[in-house]
N, C-alpha and C positions, 0 to 999 in steps of 0.2 A: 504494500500500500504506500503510495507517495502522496506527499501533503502538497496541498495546493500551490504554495511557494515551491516546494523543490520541484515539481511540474514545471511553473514558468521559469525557471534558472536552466532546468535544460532546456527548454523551449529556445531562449535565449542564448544559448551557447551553439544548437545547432542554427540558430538563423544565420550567425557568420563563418559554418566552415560548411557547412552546404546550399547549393540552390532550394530555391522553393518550392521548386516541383517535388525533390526528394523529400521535402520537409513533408509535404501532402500527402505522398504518398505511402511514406511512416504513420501517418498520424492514421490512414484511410486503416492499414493494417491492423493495427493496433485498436480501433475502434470497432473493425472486426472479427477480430480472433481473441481478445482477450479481455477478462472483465477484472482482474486484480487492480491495474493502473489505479480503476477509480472508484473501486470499493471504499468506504469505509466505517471503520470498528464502532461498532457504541456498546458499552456497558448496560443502558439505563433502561428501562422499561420500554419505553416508545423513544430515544432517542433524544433525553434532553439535555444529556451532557455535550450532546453536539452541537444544539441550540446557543450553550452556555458558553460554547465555547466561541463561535460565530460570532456572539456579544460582544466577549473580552477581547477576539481581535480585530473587531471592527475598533474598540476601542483604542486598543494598542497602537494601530495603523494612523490615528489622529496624531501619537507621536511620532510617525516616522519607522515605527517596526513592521517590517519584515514577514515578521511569525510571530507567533503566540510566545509572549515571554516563558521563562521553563523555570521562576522560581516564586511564583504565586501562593498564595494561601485560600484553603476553602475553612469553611466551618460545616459540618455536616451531622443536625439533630435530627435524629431517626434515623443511624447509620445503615442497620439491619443484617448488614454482610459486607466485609470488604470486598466485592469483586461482583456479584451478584444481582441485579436490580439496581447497581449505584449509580449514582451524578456523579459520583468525585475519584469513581478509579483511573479514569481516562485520563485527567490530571495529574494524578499520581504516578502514574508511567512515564509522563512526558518529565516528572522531576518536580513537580508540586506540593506541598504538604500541607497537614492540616490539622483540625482536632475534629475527632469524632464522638459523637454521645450516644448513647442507646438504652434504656431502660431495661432490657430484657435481663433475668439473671444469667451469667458464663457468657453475654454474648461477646466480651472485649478480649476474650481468650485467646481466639480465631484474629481478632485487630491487631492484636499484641505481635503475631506468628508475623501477619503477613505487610501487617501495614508498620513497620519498624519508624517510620522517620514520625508517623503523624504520633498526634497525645490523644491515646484512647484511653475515655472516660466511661463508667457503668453508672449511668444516675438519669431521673425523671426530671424532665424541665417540664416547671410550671410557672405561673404567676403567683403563685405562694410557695412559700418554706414550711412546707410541714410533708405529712404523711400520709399517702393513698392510695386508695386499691389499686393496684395491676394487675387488669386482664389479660393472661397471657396462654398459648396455645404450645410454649415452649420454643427453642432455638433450632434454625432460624425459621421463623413465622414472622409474615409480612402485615398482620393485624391486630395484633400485640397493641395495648392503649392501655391510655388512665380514664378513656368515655365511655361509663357505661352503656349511654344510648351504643353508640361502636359496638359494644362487647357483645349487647343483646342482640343486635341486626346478625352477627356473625355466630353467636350459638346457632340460633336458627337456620342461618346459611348451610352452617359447616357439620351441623348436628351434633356439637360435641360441644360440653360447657367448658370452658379455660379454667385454668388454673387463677385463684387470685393469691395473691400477696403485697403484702403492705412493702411501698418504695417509701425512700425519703426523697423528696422534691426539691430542686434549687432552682432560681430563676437565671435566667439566663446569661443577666448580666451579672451574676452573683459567681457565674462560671467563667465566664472572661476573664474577668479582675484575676481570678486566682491563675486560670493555665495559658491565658493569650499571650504567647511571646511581648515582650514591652515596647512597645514601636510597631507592631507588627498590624501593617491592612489588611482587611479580610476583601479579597475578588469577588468570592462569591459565600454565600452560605445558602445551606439547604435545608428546607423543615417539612417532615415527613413523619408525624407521629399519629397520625388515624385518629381525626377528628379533635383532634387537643392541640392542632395547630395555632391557632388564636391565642389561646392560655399563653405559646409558648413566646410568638410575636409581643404579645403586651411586656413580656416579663424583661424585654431586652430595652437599654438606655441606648437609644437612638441618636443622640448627643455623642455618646460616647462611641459606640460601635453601629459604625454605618457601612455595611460589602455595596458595592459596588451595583451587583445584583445581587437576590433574592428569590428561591425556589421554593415554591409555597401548594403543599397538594391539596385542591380542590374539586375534588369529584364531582363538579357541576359539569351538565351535558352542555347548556345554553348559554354563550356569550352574552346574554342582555343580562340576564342572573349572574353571570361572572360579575358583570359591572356592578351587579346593586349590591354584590356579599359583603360581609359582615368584613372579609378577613379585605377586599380588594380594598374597602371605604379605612379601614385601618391603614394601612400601605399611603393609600393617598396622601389622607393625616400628615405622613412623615412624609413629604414630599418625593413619594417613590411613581410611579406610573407602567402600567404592563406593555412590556418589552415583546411579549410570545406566549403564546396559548398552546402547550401541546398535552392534553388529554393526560393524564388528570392534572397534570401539573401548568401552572401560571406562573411566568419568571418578572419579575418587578426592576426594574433600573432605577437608581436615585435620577433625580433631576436638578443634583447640585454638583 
């Protein structure tokens, strides 16, 4: 697989040691016999680490780069799996780091192994500091929550009741303070906690810790309803605005 830049850098390399017909009739080949050139890789569900990524070099490009810088930071609550369903592995490959959080119990075990550079954390982000049920289906399960309404949609779904046990909760900005490298901007952070998304947005000092962008899961079908949610009109608030819609997830851009 070759990145969009190292494409036009060959491109550009053959423009001055061959004619243009050869040029064409490379590319005619190439466009017919082979589908690797212009695959490529996503991690994430439906593909929105690629989205995230598209953002971050559109932005880059306003300064003059090239490519997608290779020493970024993500924040990623509701990690779930290092490699599996993620926004932030594709990052991490390319030499990225970051911290990761997950409520589920043992699931930072597997972070620990694979994800050596980021700070993997086992704890509940909410808007309060205290203590509350975790519905959980055990590791790794992708609907693992602190919302009951959540928990009961998905007994019935799943025909199996979860496990519950008491977490301790901290807020978001309560976890920064302590493990965000000091100086350190956050590109992107991602919030994927089933339905307790909201809880986890209010709990972060926006003042303080602003990413760049914002990955936010909202399983709404209808764009008109994306606009009136509860979670989009919070975003606003903080002078953010959506960037990209791709099912279930809504990616937010500040606007400062």
């Amino acid at each position: 697989m070759l990145s969009m830049s190292k494409i036009w850098k060959i491109h550009k390399r053959l423009r001055h040691l061959l004619p243009q017909f050869i040029i064409k009739k490379i590319r005619f080949l190439v466009e017919r016999y082979f589908d690797s050139f212009w695959a490529t890789k996503s991690f994430s569900i439906a593909g929105e680490d690629l989205a995230l990524q598209s953002l971050l070099f559109r932005r880059d490009q306003q300064v003059g780069a090239s490519s997608l810088r290779p020493n970024g930071f993500f924040v990623d609550i509701g990690a779930f799996a290092p490699k599996q369903f993620s926004n932030t592995y594709l990052f991490y490959k390319k030499g990225w780091s970051g911290i990761n959080i997950d409520a589920t119990p043992n699931s930072m075990t597997i972070f620990n192994k694979t994800r050596k550079r980021d700070i993997n954390i086992e704890i509940a982000v909410s808007d309060t500091q205290s203590v509350l049920d975790y519905y959980t289906w055990g590791t790794p399960t992708v609907v693992n929550t602190l919302s009951l309404e959540h928990a009961e949609i998905f007994t019935k779904r799943l025909g199996i009741a979860p496990q519950i046990v008491k977490v301790q909760t901290r807020t978001l900005e309560s976890i920064l303070d302590e493990f965000l490298p000091k100086g350190q901007f956050i590109d992107f952070m991602n919030v994927d906690v089933e339905n307790h998304d909201l809880n986890v947005l209010t709990s972060n000092n926006w003042d303080k810790y602003r990413p760049f962008l914002v990955a936010v899961e909202l399983a709404i079908e209808r764009f008109d309803q994306i606009l009136n949610s509860e979670i989009t009109t919070f975003m606003q608030s903080k002078n953010y605005y959506i960037a990209s819609w791709i099912y279930p997830n809504i990616i937010f851009e500040s606007n400062t």
